[in-house]
Each structure stands twice: as structure tokens, then as C-alpha cells.
C-alpha positions as CSV (number, residue, x, y, z in Angstrom):
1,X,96.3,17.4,-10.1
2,X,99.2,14.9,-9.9
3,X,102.8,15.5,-9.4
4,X,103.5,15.6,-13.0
5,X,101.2,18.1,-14.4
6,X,101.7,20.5,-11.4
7,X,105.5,21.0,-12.4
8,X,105.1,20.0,-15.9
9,X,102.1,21.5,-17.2
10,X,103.3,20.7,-21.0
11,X,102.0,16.7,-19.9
12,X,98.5,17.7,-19.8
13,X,98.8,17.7,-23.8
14,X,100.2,13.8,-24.5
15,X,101.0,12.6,-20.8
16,X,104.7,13.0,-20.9
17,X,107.0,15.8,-20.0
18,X,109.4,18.6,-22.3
19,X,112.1,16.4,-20.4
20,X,111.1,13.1,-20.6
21,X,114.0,10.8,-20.6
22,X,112.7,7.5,-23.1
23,X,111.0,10.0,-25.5
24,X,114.3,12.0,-25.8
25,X,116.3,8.6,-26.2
26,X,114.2,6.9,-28.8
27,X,112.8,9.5,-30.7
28,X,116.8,9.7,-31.4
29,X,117.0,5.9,-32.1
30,X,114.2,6.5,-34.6
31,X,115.9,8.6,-36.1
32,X,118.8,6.4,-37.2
33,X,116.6,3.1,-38.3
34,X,115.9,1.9,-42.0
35,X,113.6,0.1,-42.9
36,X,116.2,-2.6,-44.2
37,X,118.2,-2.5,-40.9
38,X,118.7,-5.7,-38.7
39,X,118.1,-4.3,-35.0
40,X,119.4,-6.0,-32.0
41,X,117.9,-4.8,-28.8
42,X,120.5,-6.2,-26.4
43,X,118.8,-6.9,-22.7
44,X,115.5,-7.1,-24.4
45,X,113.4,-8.2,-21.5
46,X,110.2,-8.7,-21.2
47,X,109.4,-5.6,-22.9
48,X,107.6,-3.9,-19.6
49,X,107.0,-0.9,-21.8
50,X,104.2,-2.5,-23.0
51,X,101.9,-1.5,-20.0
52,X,103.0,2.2,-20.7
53,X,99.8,4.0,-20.6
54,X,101.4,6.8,-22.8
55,X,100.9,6.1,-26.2
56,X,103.1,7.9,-27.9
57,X,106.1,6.5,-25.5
58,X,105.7,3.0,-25.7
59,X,105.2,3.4,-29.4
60,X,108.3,5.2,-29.4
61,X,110.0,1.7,-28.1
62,X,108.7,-0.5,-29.9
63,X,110.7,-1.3,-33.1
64,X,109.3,-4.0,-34.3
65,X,107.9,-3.4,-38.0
66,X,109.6,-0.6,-38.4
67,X,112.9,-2.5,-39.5
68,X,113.4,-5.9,-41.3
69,X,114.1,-7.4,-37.7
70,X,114.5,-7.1,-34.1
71,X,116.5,-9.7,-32.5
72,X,116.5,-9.6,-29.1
73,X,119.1,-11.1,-27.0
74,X,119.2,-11.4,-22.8
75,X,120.5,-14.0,-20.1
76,X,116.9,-14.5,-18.7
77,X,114.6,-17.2,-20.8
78,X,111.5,-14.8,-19.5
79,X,112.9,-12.5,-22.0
80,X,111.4,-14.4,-25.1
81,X,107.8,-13.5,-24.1
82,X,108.9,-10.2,-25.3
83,X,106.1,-9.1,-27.9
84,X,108.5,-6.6,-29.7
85,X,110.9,-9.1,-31.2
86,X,110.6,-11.3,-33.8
87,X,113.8,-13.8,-33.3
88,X,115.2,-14.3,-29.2
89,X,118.5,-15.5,-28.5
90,X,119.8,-16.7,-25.2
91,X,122.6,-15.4,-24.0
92,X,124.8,-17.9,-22.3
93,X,128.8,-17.1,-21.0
94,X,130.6,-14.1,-22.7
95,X,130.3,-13.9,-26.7
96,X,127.4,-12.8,-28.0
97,X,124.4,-15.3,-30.0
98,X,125.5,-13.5,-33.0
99,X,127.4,-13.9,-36.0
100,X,130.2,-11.2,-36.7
101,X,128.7,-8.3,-38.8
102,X,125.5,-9.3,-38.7
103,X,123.9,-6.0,-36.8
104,X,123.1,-2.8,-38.1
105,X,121.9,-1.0,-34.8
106,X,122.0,-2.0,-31.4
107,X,119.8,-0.6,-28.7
108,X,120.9,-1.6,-25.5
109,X,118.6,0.7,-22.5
110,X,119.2,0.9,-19.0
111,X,121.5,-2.5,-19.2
112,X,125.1,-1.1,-19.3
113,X,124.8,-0.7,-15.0
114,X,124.5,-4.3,-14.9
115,X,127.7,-5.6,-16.9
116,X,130.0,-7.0,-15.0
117,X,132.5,-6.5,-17.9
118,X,132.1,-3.4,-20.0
119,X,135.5,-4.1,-22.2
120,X,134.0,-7.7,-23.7
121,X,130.8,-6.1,-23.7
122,X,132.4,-3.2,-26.4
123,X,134.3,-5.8,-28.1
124,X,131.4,-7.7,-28.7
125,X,128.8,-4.9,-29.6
126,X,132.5,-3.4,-32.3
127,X,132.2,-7.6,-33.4
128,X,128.9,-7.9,-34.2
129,X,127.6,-4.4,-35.6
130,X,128.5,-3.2,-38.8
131,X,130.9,-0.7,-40.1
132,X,128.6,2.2,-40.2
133,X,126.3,0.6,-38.1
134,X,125.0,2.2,-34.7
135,X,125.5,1.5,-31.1
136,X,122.6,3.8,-29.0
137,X,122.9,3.4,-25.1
138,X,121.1,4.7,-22.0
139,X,122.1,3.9,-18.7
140,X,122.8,5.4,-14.8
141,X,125.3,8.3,-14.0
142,X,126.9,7.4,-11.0
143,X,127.4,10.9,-10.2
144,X,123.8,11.1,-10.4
145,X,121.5,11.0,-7.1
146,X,119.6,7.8,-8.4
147,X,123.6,6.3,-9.1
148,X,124.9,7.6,-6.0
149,X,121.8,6.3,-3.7
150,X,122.5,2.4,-6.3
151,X,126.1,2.2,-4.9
152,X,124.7,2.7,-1.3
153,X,122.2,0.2,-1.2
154,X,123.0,-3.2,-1.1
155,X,121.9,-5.1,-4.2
156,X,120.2,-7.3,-2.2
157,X,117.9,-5.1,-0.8
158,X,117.1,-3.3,-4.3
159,X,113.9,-4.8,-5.0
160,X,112.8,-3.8,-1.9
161,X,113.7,0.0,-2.4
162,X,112.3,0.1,-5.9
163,X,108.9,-1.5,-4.6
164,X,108.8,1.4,-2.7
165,X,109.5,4.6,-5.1
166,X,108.4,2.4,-8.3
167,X,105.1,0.7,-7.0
168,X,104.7,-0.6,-10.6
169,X,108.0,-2.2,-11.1
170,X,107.9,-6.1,-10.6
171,X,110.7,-7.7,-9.1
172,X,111.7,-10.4,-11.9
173,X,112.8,-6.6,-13.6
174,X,115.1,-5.6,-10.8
175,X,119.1,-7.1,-11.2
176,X,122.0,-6.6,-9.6
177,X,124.2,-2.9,-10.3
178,X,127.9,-2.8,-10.8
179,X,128.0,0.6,-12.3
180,X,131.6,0.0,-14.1
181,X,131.5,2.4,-16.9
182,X,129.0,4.4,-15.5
183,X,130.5,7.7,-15.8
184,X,131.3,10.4,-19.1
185,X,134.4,9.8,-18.8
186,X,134.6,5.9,-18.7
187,X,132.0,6.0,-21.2
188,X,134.4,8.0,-23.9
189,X,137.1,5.6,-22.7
190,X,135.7,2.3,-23.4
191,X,134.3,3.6,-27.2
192,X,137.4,4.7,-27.7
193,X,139.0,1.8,-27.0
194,X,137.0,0.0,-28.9
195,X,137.2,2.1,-32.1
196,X,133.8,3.8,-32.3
197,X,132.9,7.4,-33.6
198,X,130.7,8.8,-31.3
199,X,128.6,11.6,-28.7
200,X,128.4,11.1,-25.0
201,X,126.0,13.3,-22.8
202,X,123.7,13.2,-19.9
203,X,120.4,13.8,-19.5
204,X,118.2,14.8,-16.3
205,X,114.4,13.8,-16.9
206,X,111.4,14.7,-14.3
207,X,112.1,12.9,-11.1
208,X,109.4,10.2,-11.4
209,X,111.7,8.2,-9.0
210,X,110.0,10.8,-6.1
211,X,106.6,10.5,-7.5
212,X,105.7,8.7,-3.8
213,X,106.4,12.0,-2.2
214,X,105.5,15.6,-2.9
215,X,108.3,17.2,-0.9
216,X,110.3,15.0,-2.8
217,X,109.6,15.3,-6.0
218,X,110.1,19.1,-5.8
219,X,113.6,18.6,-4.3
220,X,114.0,15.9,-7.5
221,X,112.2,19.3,-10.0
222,X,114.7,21.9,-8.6
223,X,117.9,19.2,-9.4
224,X,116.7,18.6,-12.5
225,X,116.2,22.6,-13.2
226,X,119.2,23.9,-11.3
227,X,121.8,21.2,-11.0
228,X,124.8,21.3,-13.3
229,X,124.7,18.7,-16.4
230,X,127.6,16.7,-14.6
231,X,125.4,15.0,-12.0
232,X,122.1,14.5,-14.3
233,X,121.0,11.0,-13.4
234,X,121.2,9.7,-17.0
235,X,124.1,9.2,-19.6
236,X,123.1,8.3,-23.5
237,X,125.6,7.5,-25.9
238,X,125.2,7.0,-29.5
239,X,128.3,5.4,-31.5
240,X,129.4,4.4,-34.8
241,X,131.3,2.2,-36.1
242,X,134.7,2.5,-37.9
């Protein structure tokens, strides 16, 4: 019996956990689409998803068909492989490959860590999405232990590290942390700033981080169980916008 099932039994029955952290984040992005509804899936990637071997999840991610259109936008040219999309943009200096108004949701997952400058990066998600329209984020907690062992460890050596606890994560997905917003409270700040409606909470999912060590991973089960909400290693925010 693996890790998983020992301490979460439930993922016998689907292969994912009660506290699975993508299935709680998209089965909320779902929720908001339309079918007529342009998406922009900022930091698209390469869509590693894609070689999720739990159905349900990876179907979860992928937005594609469900919607009139995905763009997806990113720095990295490997990024247009991405199967998920249907139009790639590069993204070259500060503004945004888009036209003002022009979005109706934007998914942006596990990218906020990586900005260098949250405030243009509100200013241009308020520019380009639609009044009404929906910002959906998920991204590190700094005062959570996967945040607090980020800001320890050089970002040179991150690959390294993640090789380690993530055997399956290749290092053309690993980029350099600055964790600048990546608290509740910065979080509210910069919305509110930029004029959005909108929820701001954290989430602790099963420590999948430990999966390389059984001692570990229980340490990782009893935060996730006991630990107070304010150092849960993940912070989602869904906006609107006025």
C-alpha cells in the first residue's frame, strides 16, 4: 500500500485524496466557465498535467472545449506545445499579448511565486479581463513549510531539490521564486489595490512533497490535520472585476 492510500484511504476510489489541492482549485474554476467565455490561462506551460495518471484530475485542467477559447500566454516558446490551448501568445517585457477587455476568466496556477512584479502583474490581469470577469489564482504561502524551505534554498540549487522530492518533475518546469505577494495579507492588498471583488484563503493538501519518505510524509499528514489554516502551504484567490 502506498503512502497515499495508507493515510488517505478515500484515494483507493478515484486515485486522489478528500484534500487534494488541483481538484479543490479547479473543480471551482469549473464552476465559473461558460461556454461562450474567452479563457486565458496565464503561465500556460507545457501543460505537464497531461501525464497525470488520474483521470478525473487532469480532466479537471484541461479547459479546452469547454469554452469558446483558451489562450495561453508564457515567457518560454516551449509553452506553445501546450495541447490544451488553442491560440499561444509570447510574452515579451511587461504588458500583456492582449488587447484591453478581451478576457473573461483568467487562470493563472502556481505562477504568482515567480513574478517579479505583482503590482503590473494586477494591473494587467484589472486591463485585460472584463468587468464581471474572473481572476482564479493558486500559488505558495510563504508561511507555509514548502514557502518557508523556497526562501531558504537558493534558486539555483532548486532543481536539484525538486529532483529529489518530485522524481517526476523535469527541470525545464522549475523557475526561479520571489514569493512577493505570497502571503493573505499581500494577497488582499494587491486586489484591492487593483479594484477587484474577491475571496482569499489557504488550503493544505496531502503532503505529496514527502512522498520519498514515510517518516516524512506522516510529519507532512499530521501538519496538514493539526496545523492552524495560517501556515497551510497553499493560498487560492478567486476575484472579480469591478
Amino acid at each position: 500500500m502506498n503512502l497515499l492510500n495508507r493515510y488517505y484511504p478515500e484515494s483507493k476510489f478515484g486515485g486522489f485524496s478528500k484534500v487534494d489541492g488541483t481538484i479543490a482549485f479547479y473543480n471551482r474554476v469549473n464552476a465559473l466557465l461558460e461556454e461562450n467565455y474567452t479563457v486565458l490561462d496565464y503561465g500556460c506551460g507545457r501543460a505537464e498535467y497531461q501525464e497525470d495518471p488520474v483521470t478525473y484530475r487532469r480532466n479537471l485542467r484541461i479547459l479546452s472545449g469547454k469554452v469558446k477559447k483558451v489562450i495561453g500566454v508564457d515567457f518560454d516558446p516551449i509553452a506553445a506545445s501546450n495541447p490544451y490551448i488553442d491560440e499561444f501568445r509570447i510574452h515579451k517585457g511587461h504588458t500583456w499579448p492582449l488587447q484591453d477587455d478581451e478576457i473573461d476568466l483568467c487562470v493563472c496556477d502556481w505562477v504568482l511565486e515567480h513574478i517579479q512584479d505583482p503590482n503590473k502583474f494586477f494591473s494587467e490581469a484589472q486591463r485585460v479581463i472584463k468587468t464581471g470577469g474572473y481572476l482564479c489564482l493558486r500559488t505558495t504561502n510563504s508561511w507555509g513549510y514548502v514557502g518557508i524551505v523556497t526562501s531558504l534554498v537558493p534558486n539555483k540549487w532548486h532543481a536539484k531539490v525538486l529532483s529529489y522530492v518530485q522524481k517526476d518533475r523535469k527541470e525545464e518546469d522549475v523557475f526561479p521564486t520571489f514569493n512577493k505577494c505570497n502571503t493573505t495579507r499581500k494577497m488582499r492588498n494587491f486586489l484591492d489595490q487593483h479594484d477587484f471583488d474577491y475571496v482569499v484563503y489557504t488550503n493544505q493538501s496531502e503532503p505529496s512533497y514527502f512522498s520519498f519518505s514515510a517518516p516524512l510524509y506522516y510529519l507532512g499528514v499530521f501538519y496538514q490535520r493539526f496545523f492552524p489554516s495560517f501556515f497551510y502551504s497553499t493560498i487560492y484567490a478567486f476575484a472579480r472585476s469591478k
